[in-house]
mmJSON file of the N, C-alpha and C atoms, coordinates in Angstrom:
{"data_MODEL":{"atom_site":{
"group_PDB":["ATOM","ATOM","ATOM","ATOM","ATOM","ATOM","ATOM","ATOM","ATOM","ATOM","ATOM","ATOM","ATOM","ATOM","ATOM","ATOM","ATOM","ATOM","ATOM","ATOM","ATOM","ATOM","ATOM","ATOM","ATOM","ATOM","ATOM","ATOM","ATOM","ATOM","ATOM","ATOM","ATOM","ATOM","ATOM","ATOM","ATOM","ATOM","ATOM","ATOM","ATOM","ATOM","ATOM","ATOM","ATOM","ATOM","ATOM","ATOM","ATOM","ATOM","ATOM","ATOM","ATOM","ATOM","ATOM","ATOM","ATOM","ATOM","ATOM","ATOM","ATOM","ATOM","ATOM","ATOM","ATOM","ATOM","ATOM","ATOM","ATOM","ATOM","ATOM","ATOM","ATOM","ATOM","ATOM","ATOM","ATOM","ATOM","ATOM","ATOM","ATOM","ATOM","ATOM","ATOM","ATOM","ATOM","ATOM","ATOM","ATOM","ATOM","ATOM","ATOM","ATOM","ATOM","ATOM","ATOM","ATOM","ATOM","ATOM","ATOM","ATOM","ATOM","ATOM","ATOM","ATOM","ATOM","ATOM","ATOM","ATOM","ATOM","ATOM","ATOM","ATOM","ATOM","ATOM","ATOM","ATOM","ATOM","ATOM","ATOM","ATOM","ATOM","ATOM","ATOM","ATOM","ATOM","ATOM","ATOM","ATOM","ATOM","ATOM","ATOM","ATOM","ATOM","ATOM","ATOM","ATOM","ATOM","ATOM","ATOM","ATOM","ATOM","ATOM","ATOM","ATOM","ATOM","ATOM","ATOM","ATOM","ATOM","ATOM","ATOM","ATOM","ATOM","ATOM","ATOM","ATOM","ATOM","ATOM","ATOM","ATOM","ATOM"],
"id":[1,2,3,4,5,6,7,8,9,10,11,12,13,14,15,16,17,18,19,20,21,22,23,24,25,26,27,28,29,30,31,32,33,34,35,36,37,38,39,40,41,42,43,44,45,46,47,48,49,50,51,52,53,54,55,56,57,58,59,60,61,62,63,64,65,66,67,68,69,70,71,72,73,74,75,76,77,78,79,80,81,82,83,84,85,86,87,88,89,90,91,92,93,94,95,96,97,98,99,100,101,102,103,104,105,106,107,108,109,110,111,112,113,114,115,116,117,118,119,120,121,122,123,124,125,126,127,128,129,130,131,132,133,134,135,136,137,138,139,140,141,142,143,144,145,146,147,148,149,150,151,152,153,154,155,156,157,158,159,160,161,162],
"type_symbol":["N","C","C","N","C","C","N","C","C","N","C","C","N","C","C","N","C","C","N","C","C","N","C","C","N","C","C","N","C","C","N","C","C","N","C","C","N","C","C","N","C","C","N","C","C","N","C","C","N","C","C","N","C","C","N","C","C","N","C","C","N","C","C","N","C","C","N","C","C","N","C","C","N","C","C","N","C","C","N","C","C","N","C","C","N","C","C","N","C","C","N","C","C","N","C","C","N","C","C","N","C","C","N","C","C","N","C","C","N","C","C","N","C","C","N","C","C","N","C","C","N","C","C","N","C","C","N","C","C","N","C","C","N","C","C","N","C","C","N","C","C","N","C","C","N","C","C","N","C","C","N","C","C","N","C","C","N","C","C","N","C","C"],
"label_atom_id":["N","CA","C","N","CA","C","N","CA","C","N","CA","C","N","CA","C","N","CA","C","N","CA","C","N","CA","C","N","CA","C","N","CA","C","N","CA","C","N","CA","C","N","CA","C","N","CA","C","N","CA","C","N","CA","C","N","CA","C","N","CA","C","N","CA","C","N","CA","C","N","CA","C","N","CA","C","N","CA","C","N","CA","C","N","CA","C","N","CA","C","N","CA","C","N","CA","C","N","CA","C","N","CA","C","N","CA","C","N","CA","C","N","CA","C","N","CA","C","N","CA","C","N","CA","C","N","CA","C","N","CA","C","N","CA","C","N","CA","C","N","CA","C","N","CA","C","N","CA","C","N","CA","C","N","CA","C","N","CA","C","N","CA","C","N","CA","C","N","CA","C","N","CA","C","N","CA","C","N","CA","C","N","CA","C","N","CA","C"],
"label_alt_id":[null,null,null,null,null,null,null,null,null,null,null,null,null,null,null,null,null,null,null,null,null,null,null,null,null,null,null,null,null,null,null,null,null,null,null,null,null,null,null,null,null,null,null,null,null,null,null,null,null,null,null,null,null,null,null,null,null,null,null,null,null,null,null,null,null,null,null,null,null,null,null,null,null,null,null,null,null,null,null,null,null,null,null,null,null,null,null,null,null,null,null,null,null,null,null,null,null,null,null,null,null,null,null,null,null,null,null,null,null,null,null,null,null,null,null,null,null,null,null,null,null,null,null,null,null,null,null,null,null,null,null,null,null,null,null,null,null,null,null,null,null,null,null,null,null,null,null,null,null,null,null,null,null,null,null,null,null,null,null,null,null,null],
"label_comp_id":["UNK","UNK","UNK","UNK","UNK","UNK","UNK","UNK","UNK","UNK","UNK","UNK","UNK","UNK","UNK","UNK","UNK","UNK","UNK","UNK","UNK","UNK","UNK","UNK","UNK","UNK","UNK","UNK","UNK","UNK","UNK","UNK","UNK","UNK","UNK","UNK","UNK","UNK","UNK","UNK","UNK","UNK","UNK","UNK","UNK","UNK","UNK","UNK","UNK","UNK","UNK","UNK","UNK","UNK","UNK","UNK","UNK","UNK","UNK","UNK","UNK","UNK","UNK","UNK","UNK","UNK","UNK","UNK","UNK","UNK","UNK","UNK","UNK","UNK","UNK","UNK","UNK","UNK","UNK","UNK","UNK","UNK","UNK","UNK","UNK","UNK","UNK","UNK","UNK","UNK","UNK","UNK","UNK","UNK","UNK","UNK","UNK","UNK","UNK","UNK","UNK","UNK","UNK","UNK","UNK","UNK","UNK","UNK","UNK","UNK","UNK","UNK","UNK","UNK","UNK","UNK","UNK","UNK","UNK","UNK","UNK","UNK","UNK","UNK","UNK","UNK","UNK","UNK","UNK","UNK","UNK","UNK","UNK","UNK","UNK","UNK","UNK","UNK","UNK","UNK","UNK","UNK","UNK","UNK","UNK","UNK","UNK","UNK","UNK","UNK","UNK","UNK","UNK","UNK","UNK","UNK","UNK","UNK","UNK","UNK","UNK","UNK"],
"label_asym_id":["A","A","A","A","A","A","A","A","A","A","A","A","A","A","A","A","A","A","A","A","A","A","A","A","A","A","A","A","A","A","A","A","A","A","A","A","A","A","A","A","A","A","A","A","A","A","A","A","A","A","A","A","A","A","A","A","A","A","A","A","A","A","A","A","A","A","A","A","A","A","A","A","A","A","A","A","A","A","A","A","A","A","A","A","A","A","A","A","A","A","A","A","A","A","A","A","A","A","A","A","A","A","A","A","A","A","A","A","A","A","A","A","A","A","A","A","A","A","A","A","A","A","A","A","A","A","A","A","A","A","A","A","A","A","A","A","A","A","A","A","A","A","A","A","A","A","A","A","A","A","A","A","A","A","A","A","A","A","A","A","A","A"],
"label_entity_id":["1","1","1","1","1","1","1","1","1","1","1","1","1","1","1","1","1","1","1","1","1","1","1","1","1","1","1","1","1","1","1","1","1","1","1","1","1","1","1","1","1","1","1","1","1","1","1","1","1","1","1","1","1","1","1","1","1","1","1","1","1","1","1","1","1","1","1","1","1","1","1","1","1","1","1","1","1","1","1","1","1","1","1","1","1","1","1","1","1","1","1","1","1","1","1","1","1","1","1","1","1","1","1","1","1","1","1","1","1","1","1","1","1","1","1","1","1","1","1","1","1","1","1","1","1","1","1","1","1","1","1","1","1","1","1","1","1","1","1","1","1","1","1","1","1","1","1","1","1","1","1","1","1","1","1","1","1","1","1","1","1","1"],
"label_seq_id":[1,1,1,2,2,2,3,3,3,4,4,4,5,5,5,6,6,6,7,7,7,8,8,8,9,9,9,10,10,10,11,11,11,12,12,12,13,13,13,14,14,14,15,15,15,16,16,16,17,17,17,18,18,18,19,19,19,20,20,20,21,21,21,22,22,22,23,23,23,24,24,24,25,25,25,26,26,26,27,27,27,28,28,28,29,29,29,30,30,30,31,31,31,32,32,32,33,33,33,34,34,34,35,35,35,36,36,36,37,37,37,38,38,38,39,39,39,40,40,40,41,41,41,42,42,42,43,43,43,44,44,44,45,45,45,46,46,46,47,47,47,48,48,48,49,49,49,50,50,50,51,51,51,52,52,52,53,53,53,54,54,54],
"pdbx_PDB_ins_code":[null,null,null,null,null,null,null,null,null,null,null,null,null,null,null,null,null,null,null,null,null,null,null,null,null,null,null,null,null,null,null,null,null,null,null,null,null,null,null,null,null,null,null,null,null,null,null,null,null,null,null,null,null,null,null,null,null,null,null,null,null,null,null,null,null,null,null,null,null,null,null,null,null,null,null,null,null,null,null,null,null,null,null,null,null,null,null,null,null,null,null,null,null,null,null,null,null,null,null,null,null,null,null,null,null,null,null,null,null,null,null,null,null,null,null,null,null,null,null,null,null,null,null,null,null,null,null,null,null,null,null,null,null,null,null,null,null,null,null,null,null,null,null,null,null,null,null,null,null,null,null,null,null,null,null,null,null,null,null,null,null,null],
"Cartn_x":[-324.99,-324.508,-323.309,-323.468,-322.299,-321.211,-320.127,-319.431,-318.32,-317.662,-316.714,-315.499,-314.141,-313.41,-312.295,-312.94,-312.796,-313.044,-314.028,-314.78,-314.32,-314.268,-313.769,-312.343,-311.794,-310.215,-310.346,-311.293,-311.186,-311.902,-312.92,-313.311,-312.106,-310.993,-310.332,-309.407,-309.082,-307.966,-308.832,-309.764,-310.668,-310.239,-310.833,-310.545,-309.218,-308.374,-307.013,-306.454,-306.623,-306.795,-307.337,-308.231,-308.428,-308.077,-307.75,-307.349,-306.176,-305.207,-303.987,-304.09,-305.134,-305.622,-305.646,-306.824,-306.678,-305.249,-304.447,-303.046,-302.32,-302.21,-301.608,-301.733,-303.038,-303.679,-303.496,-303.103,-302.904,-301.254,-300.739,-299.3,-298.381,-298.628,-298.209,-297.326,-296.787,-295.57,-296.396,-296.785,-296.807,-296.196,-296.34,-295.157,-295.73,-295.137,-295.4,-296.385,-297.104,-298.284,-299.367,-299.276,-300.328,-299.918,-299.388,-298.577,-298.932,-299.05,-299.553,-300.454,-301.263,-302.892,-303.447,-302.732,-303.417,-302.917,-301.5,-301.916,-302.881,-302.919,-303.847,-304.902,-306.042,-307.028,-307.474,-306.042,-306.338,-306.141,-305.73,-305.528,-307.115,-307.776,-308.8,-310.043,-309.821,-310.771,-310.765,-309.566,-309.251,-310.083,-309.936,-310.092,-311.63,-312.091,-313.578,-314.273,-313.568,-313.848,-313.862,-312.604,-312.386,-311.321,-310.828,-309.498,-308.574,-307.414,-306.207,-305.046,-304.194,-303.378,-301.865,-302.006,-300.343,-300.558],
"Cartn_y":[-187.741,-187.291,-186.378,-185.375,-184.281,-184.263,-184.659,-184.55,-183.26,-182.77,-181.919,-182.218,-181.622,-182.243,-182.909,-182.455,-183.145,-184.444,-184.521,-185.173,-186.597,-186.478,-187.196,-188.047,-186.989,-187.4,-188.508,-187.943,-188.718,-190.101,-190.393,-191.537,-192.572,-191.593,-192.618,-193.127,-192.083,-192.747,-193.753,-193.875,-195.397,-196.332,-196.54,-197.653,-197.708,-196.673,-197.001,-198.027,-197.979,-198.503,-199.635,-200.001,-200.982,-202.409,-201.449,-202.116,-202.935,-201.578,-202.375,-202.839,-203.191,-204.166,-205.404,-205.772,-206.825,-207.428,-206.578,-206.74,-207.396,-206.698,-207.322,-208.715,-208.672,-210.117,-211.038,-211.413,-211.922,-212.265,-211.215,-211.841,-211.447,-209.842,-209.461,-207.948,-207.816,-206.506,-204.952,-204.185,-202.941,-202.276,-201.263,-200.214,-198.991,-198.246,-197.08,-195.974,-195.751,-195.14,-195.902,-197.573,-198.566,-198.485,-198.348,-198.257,-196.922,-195.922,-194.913,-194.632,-195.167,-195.122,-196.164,-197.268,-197.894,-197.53,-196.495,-196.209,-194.831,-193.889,-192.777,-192.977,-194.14,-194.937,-195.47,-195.94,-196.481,-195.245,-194.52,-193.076,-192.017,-192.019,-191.65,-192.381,-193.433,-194.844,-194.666,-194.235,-194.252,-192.553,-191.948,-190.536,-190.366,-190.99,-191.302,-191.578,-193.247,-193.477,-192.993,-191.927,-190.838,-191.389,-192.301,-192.627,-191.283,-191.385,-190.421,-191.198,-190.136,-190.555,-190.503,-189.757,-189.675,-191.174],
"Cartn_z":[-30.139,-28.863,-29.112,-28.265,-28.402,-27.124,-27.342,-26.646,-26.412,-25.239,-25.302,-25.69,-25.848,-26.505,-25.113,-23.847,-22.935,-22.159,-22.623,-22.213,-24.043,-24.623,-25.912,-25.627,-24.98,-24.765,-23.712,-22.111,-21.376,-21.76,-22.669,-23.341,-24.092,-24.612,-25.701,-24.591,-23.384,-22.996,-22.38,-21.432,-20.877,-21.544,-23.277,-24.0,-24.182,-24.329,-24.353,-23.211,-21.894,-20.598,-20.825,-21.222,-20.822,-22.28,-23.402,-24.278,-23.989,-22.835,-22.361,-21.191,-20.511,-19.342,-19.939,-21.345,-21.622,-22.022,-22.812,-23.403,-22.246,-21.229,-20.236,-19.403,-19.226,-18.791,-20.14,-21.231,-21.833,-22.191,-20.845,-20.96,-21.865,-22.795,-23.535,-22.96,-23.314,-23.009,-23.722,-22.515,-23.44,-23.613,-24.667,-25.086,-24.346,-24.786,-23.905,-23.686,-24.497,-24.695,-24.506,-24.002,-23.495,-22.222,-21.921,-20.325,-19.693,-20.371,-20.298,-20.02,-20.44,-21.363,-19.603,-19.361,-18.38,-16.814,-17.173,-15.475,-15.838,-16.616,-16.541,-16.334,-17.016,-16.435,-15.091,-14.568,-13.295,-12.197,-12.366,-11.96,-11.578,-13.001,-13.061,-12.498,-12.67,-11.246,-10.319,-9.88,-7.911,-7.746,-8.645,-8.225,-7.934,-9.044,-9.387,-7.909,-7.509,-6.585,-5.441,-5.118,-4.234,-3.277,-4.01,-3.137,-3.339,-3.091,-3.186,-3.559,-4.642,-5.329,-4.598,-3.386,-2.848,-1.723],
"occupancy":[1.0,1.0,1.0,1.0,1.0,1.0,1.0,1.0,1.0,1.0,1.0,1.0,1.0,1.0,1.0,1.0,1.0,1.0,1.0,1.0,1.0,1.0,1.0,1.0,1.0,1.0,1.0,1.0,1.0,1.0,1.0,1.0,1.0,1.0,1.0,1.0,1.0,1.0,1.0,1.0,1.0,1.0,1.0,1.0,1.0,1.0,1.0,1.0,1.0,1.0,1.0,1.0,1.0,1.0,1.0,1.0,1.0,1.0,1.0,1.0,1.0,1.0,1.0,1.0,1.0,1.0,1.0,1.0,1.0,1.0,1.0,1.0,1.0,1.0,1.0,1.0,1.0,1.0,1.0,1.0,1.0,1.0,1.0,1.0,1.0,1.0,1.0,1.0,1.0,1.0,1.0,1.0,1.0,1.0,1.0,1.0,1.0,1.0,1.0,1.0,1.0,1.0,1.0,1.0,1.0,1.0,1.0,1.0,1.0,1.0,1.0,1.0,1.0,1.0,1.0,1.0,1.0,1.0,1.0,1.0,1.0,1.0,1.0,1.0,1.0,1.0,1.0,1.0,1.0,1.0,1.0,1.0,1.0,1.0,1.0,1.0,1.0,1.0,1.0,1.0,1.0,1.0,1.0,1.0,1.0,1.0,1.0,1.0,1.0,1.0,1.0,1.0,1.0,1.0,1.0,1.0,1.0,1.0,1.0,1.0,1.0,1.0],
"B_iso_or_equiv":[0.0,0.0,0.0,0.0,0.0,0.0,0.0,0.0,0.0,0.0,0.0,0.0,0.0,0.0,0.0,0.0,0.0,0.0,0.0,0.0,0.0,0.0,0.0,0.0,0.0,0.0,0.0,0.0,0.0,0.0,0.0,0.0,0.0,0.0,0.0,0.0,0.0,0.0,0.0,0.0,0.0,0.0,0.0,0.0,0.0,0.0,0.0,0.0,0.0,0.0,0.0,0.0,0.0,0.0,0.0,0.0,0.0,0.0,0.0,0.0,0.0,0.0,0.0,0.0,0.0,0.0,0.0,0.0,0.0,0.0,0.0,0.0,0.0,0.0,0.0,0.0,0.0,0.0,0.0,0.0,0.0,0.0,0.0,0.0,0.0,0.0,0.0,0.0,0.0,0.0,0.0,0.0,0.0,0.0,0.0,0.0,0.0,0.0,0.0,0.0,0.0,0.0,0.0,0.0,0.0,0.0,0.0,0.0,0.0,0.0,0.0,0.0,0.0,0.0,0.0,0.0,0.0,0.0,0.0,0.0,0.0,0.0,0.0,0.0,0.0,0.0,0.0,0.0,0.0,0.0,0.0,0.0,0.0,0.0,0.0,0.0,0.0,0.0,0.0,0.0,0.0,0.0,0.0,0.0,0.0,0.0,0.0,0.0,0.0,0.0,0.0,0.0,0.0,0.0,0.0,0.0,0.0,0.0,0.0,0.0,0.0,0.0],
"pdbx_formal_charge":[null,null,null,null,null,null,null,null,null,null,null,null,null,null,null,null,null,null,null,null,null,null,null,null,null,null,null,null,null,null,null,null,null,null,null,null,null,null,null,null,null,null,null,null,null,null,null,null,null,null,null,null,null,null,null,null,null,null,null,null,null,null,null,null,null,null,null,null,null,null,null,null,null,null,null,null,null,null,null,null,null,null,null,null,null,null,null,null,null,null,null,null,null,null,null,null,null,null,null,null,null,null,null,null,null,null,null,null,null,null,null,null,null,null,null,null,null,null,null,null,null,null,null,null,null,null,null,null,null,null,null,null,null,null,null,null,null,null,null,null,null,null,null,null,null,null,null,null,null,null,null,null,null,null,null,null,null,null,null,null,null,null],
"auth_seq_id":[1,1,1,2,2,2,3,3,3,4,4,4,5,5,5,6,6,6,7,7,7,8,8,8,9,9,9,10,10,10,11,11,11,12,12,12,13,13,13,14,14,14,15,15,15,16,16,16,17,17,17,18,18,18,19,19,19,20,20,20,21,21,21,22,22,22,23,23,23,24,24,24,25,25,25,26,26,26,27,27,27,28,28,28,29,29,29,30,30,30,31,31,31,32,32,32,33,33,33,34,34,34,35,35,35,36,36,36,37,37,37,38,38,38,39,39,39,40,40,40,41,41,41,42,42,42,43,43,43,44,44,44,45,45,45,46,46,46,47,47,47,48,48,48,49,49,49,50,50,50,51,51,51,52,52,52,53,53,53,54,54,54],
"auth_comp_id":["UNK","UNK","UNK","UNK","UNK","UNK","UNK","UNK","UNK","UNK","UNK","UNK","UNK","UNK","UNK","UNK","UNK","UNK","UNK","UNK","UNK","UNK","UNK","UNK","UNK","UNK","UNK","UNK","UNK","UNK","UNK","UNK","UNK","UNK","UNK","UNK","UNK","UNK","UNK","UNK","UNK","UNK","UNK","UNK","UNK","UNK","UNK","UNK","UNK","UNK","UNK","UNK","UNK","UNK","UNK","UNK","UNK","UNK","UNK","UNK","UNK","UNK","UNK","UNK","UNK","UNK","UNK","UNK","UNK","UNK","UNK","UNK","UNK","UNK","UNK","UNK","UNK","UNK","UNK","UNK","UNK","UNK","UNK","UNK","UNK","UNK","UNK","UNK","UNK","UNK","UNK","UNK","UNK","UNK","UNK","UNK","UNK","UNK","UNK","UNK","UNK","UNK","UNK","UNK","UNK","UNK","UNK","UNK","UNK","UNK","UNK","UNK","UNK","UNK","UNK","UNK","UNK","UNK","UNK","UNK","UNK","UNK","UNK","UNK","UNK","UNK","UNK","UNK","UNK","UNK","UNK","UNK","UNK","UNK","UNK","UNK","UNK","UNK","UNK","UNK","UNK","UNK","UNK","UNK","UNK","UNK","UNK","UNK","UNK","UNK","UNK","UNK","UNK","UNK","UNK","UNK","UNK","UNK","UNK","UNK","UNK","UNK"],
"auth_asym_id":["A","A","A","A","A","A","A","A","A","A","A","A","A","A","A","A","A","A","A","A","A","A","A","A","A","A","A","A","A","A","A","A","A","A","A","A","A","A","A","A","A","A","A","A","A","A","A","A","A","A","A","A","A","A","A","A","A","A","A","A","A","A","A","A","A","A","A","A","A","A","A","A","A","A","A","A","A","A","A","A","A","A","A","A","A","A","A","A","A","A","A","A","A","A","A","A","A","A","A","A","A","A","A","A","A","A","A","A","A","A","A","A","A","A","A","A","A","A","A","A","A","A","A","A","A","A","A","A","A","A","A","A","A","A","A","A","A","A","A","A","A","A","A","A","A","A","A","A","A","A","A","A","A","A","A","A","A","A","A","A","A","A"],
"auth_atom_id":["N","CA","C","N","CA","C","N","CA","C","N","CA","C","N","CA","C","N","CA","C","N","CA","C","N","CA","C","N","CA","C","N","CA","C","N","CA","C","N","CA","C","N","CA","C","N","CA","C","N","CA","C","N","CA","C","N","CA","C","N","CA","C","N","CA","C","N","CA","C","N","CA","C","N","CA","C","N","CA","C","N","CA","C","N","CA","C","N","CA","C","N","CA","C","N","CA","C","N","CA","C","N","CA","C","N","CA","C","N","CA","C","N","CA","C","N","CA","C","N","CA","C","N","CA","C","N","CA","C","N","CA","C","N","CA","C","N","CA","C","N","CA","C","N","CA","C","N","CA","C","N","CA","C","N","CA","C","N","CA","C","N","CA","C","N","CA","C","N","CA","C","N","CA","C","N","CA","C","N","CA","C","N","CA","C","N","CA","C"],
"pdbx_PDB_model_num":[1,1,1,1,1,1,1,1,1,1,1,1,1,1,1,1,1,1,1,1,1,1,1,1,1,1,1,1,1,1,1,1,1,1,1,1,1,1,1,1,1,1,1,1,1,1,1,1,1,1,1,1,1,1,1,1,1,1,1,1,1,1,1,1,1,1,1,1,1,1,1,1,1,1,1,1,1,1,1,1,1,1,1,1,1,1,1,1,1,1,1,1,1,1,1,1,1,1,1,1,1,1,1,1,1,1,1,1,1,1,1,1,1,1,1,1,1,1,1,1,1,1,1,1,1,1,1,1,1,1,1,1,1,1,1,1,1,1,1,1,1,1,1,1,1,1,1,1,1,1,1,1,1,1,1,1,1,1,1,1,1,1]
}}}
């Protein structure tokens, strides 16, 4: 499978997201690029979904 390098990025950050979804539900502190990583995720969900971000 060929991906764009857009389309690559928006994949790592997902697992990034949700790597620090589980992190969190387990009661653990993220640093900052997991914190990152899981609001940009949840960001890209709502949009998906067609909510609005303001």
């Amino acid at each position: 499978m060929h991906l764009l390098p857009r389309e690559t990025e928006k994949l790592l950050l997902h697992l990034a997201g949700e790597l620090a979804k589980k992190r969190k539900a387990r009661g653990l502190k993220l640093n900052y690029p997991e914190s990152i990583a899981l609001i940009s995720s949840e960001l890209l969900e709502a949009a998906r979904d067609g909510r609005t971000v303001a």
